[in-house]
TORVOFI-367588 format. One record per atom (N, C-alpha, C, O): x, y, z. Coordinates in steps of 0.05 Angstrom, whole numbers, padded with zeros to 5 digits, always signed. Example, Ala and Ser with C-alpha at 12.3 -4.5 7.8 and 13.67 -1.06 7.14 Angstrom:
REM residues 2
+00264-00114+00156/+00246-00090+00156/+00264-00066+00156/+00285-00066+00169/+00257-00045+00142/+00273-00021+00143/+00258+00001+00157/+00268+00023+00161/
END
This chain:
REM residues 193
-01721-00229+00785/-01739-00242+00804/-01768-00235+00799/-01784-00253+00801/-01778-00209+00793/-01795-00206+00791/-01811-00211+00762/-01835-00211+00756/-01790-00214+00748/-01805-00226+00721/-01813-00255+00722/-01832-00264+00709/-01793-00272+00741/-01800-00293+00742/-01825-00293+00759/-01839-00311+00750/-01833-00284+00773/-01853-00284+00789/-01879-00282+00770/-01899-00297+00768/-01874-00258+00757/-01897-00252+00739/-01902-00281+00711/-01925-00287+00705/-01888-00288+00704/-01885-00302+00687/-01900-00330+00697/-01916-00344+00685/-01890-00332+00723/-01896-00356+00734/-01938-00353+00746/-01953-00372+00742/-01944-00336+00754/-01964-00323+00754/-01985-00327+00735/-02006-00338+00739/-01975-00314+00713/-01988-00318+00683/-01991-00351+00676/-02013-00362+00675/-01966-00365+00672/-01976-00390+00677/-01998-00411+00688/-02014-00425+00676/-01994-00407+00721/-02007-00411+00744/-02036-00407+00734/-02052-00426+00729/-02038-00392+00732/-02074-00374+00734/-02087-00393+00702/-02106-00408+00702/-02068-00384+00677/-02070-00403+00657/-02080-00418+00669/-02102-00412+00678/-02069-00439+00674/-02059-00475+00663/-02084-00482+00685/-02103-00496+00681/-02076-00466+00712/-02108-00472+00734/-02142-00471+00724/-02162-00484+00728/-02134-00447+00708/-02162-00437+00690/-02180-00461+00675/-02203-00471+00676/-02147-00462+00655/-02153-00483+00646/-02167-00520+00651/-02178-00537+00637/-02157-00518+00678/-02159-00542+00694/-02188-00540+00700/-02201-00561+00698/-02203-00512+00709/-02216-00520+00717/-02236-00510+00694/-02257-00503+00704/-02236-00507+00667/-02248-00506+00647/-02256-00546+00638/-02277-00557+00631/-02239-00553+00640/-02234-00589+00637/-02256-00604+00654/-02275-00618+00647/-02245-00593+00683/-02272-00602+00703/-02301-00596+00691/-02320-00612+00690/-02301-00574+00684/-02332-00564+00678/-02349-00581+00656/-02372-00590+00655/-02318-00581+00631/-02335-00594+00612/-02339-00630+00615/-02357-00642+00603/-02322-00642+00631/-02317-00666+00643/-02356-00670+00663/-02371-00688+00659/-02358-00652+00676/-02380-00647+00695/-02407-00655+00672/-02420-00676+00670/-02409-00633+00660/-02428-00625+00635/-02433-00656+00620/-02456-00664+00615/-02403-00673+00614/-02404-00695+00590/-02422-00721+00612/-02440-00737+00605/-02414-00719+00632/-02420-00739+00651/-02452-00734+00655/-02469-00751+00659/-02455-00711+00654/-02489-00700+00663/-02505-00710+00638/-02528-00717+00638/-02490-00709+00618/-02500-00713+00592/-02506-00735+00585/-02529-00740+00577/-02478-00757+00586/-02483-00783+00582/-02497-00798+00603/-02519-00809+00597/-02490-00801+00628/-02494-00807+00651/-02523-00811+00661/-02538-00830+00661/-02526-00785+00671/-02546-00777+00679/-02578-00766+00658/-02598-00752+00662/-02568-00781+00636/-02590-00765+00625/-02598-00748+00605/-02612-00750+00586/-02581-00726+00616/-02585-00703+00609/-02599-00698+00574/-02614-00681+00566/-02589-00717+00561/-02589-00720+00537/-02612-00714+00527/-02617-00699+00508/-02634-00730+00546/-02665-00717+00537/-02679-00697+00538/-02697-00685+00525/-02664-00694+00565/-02685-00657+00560/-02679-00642+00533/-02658-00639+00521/-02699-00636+00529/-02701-00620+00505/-02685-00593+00508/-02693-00581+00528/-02668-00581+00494/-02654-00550+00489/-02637-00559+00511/-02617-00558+00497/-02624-00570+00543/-02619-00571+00561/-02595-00587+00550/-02571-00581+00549/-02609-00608+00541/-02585-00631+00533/-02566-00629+00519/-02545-00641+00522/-02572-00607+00492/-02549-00595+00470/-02534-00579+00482/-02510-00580+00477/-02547-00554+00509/-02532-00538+00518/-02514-00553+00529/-02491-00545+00521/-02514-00575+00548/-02494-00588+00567/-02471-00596+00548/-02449-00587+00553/-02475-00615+00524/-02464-00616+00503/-02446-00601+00494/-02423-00610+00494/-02452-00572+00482/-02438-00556+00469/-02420-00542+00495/-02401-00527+00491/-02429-00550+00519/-02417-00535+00549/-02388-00555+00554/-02368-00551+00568/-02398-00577+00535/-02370-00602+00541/-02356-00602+00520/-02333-00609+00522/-02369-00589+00483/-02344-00581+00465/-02337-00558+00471/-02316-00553+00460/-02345-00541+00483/-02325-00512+00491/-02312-00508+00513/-02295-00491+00514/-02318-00522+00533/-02300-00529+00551/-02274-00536+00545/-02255-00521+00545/-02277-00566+00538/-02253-00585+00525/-02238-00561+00505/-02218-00548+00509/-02251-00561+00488/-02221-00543+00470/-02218-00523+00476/-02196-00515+00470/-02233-00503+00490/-02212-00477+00505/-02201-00488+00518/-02178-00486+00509/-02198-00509+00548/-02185-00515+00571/-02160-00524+00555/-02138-00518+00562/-02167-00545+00528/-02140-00551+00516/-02122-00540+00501/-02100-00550+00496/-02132-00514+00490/-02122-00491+00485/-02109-00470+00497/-02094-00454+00486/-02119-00472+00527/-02104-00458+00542/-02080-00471+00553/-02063-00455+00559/-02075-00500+00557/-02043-00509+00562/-02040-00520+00542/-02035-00544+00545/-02041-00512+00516/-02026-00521+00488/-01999-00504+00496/-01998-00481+00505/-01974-00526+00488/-01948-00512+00492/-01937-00496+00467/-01918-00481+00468/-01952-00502+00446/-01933-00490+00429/-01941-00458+00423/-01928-00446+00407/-01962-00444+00436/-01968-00417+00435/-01944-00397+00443/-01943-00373+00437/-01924-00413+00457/-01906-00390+00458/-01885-00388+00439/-01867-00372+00442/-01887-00404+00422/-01871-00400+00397/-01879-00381+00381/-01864-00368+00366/-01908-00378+00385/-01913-00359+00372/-01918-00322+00369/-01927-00306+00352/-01905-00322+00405/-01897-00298+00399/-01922-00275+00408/-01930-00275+00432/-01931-00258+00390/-01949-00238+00402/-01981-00254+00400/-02001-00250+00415/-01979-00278+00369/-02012-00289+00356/-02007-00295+00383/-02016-00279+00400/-01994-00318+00392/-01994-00337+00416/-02003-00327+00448/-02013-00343+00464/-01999-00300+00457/-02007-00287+00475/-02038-00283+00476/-02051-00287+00497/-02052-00270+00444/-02075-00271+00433/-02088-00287+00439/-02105-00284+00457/-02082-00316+00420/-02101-00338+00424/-02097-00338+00460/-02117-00347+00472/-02081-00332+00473/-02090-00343+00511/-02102-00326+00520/-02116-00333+00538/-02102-00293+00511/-02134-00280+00510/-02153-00286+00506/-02168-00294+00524/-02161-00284+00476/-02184-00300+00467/-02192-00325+00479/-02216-00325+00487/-02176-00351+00482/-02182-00371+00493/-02198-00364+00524/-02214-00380+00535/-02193-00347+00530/-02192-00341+00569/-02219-00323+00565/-02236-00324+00582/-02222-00307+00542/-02250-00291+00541/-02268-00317+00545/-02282-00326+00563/-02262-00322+00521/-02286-00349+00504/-02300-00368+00541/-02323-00369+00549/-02268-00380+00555/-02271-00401+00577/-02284-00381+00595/-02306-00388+00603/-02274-00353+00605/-02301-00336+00622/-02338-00337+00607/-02357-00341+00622/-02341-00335+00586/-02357-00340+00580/-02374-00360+00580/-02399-00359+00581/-02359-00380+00579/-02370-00410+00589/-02364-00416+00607/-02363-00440+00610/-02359-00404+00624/-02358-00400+00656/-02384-00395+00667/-02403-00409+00675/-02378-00367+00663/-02404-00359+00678/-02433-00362+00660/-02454-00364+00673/-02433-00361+00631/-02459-00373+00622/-02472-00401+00634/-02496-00407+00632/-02460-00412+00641/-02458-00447+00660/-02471-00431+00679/-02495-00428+00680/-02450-00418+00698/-02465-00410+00724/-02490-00395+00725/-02507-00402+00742/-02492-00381+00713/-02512-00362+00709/-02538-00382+00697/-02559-00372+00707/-02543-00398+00685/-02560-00413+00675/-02566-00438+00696/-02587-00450+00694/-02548-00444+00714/-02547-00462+00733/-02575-00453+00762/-02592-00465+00774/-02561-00422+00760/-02562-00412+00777/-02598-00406+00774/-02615-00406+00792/-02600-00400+00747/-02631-00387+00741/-02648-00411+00734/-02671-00407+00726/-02637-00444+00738/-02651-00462+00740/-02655-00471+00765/-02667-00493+00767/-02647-00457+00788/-02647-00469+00804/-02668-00462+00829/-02675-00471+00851/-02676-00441+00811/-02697-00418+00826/-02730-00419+00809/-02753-00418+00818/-02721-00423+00780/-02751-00417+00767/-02735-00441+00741/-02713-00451+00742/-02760-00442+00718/-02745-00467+00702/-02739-00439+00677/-02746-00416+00671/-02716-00470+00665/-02702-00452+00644/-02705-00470+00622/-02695-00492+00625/-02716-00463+00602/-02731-00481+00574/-02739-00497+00584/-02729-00519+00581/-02765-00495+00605/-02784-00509+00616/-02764-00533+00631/-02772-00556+00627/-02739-00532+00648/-02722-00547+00657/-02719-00532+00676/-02715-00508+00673/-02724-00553+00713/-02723-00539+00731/-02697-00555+00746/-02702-00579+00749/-02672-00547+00756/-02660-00563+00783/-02672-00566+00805/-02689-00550+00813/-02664-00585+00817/-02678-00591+00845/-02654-00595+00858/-02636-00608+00848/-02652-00578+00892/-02633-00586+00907/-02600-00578+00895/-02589-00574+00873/-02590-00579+00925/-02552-00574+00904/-02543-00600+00920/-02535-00598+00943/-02547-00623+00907/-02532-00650+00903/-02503-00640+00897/-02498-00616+00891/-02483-00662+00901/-02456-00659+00903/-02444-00647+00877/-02427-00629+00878/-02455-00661+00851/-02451-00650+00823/-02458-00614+00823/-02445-00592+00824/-02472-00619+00822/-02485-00584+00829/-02465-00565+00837/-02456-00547+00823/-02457-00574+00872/-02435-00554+00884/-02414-00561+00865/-02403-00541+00855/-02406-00581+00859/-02376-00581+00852/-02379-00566+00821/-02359-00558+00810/-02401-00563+00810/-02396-00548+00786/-02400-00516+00791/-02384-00501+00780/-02414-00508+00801/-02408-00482+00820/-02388-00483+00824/-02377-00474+00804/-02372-00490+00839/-02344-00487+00854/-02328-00489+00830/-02308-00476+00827/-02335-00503+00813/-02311-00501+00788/-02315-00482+00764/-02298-00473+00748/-02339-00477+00765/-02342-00444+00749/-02337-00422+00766/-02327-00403+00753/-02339-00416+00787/-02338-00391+00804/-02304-00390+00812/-02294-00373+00826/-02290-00412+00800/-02261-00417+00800/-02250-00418+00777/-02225-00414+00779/-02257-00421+00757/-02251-00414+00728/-02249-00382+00715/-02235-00373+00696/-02269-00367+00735/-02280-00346+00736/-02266-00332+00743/-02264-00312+00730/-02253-00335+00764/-02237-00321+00782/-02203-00330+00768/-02189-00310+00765/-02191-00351+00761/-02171-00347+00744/-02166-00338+00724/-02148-00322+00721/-02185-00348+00701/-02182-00327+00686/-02182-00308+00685/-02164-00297+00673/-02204-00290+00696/-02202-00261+00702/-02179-00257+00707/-02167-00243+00691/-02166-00266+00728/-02141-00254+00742/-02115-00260+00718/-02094-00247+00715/-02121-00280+00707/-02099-00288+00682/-02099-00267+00663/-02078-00259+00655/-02128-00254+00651/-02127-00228+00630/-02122-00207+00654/-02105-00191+00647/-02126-00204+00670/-02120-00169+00692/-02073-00173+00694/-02057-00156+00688/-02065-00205+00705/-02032-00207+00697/-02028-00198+00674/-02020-00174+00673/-02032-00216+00646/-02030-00210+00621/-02033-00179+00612/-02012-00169+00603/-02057-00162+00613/-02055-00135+00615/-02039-00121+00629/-02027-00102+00618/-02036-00125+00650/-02008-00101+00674/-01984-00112+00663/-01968-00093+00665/-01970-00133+00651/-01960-00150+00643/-01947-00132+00617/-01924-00124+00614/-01969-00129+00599/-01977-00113+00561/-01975-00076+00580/-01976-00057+00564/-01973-00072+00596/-01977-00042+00603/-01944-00035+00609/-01932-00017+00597/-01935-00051+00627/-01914-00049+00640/-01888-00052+00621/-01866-00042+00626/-01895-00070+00595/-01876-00074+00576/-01880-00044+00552/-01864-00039+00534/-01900-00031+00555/-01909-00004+00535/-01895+00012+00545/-01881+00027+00531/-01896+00015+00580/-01881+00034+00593/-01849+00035+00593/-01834+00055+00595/-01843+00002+00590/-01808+00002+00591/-01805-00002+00569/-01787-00019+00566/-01817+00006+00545/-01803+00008+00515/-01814+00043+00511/-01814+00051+00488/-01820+00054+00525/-01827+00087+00513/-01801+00102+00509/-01780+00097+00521/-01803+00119+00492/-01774+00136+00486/-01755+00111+00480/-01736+00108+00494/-01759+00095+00461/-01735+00075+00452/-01727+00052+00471/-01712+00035+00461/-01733+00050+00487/-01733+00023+00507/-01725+00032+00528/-01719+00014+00543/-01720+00057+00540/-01707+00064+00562/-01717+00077+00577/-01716+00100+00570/-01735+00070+00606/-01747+00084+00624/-01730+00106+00641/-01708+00099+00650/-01738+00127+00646/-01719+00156+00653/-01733+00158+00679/-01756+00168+00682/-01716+00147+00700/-01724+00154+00732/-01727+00192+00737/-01722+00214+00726/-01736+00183+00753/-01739+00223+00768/-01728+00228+00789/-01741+00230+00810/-01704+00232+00787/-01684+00236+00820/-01692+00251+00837/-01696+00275+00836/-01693+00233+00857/-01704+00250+00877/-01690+00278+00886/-01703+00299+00891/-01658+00273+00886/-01649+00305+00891/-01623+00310+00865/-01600+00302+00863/-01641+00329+00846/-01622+00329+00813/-01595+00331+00819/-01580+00316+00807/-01584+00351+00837/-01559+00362+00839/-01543+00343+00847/-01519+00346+00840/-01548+00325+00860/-01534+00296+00870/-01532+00274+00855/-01517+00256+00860/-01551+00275+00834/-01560+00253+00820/-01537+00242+00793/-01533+00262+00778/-01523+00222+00785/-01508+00210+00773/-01511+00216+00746/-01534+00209+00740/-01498+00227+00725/-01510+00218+00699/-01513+00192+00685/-01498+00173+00688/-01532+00192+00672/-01548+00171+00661/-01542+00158+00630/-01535+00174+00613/-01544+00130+00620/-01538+00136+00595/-01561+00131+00580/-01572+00109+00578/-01571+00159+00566/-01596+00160+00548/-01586+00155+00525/-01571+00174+00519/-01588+00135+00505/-01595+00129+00474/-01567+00142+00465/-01564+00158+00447/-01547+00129+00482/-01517+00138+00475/-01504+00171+00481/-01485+00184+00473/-01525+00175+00497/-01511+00198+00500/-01510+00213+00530/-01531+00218+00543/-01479+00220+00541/-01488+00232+00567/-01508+00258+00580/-01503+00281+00575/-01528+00251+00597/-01542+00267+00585/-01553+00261+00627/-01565+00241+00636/-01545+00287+00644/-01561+00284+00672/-01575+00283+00677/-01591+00292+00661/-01588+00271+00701/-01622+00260+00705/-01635+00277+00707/-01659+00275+00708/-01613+00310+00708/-01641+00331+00717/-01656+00344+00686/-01677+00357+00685/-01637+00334+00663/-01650+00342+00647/-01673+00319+00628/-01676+00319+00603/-01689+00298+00653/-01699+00284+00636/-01723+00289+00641/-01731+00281+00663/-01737+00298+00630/-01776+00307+00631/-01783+00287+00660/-01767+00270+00670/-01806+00293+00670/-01824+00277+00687/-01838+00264+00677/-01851+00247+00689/-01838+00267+00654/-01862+00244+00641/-01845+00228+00627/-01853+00214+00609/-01825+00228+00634/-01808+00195+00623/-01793+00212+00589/-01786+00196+00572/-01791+00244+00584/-01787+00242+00556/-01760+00251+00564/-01756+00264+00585/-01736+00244+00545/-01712+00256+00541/-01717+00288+00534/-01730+00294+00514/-01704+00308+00552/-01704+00337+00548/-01679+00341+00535/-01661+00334+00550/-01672+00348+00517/-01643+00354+00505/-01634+00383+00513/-01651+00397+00522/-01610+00393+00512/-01597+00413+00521/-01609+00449+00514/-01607+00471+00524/-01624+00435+00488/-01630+00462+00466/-01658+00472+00481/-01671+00493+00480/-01665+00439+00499/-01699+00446+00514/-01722+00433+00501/-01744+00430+00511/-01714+00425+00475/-01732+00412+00456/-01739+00375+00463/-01722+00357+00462/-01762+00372+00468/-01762+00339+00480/-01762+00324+00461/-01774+00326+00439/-01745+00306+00470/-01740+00278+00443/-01757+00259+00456/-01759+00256+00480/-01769+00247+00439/-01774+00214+00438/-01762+00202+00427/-01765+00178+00427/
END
């Protein structure tokens, strides 16, 4: 249950991230073509390159076939999720510092509807992904911890003399003689990994 939970999680935060990486660059293409944008000088490329890096991280992040691939495939939804925070908050952060003083002689006026909703969709991109690399990491920690000593995590009984024996790496072996730090203590006293 709880793997499904986590699994389902990792997804979630993904595929949302992603969603709202789409919006951003969707936002950006529309500001671009639309509205303009095209002419300001240095402003108009940024919006631009804000709508090809959007688009292919957001579509990189619910590409299905990364889980075929195993550990690269976990990677690339790292990397992908660095890259989409980055163009997250470089959006915001440049939004933000036009909106107060100008930025390559480009000033915003007012937070018109476009405005909030691209705030709201970077300060939400921001916040999934982050939380998608913080799953993914406890995720990569929790799988280091249940493969230590050969794949087999060694509880710490609460009261030894009561406690059941255990089966360590084929061999019977009581819980009171298993280290606290998760290592197999063998009979001689010598700790195995």
């Amino acid at each position: 249950m709880a793997e499904q939970t986590r699994t389902w999680s990792l997804t979630a935060t993904r595929a949302l991230g992603a969603l709202a990486l789409l919006i951003i660059a969707g936002i950006h293409y529309q500001q671009y073509r639309y509205a303009f944008y095209s002419a300001v000088p240095t402003i108009g490329p940024l919006f631009l390159a804000n709508f090809i890096a959007g688009t292919a991280l957001g579509l990189l992040l619910l590409a299905p076939l990364k889980s075929r691939l195993g550990h690269l495939g976990k990677l690339l939804d790292e990397l992908a999720a660095l890259a989409g925070l980055g163009v997250a908050a470089g959006g915001l952060a440049a939004l933000l510092v036009s909106e107060h003083t100008p930025l390559f002689g480009f000033m915003e006026h007012g937070y018109r509807f476009v405005i909030v909703l691209t705030i709201a969709s970077e300060v939400g991109a921001i916040a999934l992904l982050t939380l998608f690399l913080i799953l993914g990491r406890f995720d990569q920690v929790r799988g280091r911890a249940g493969s230590a000593g050969g794949g087999t995590t060694y509880p710490v009984p609460s009261d030894p003399a009561r406690s059941a024996p255990s089966q360590v790496a084929g061999d019977e072996v009581p819980d009171r003689f298993v280290h606290h730090v998760g290592h197999r203590v063998g009979l001689s006293g010598q700790t195995a990994r």
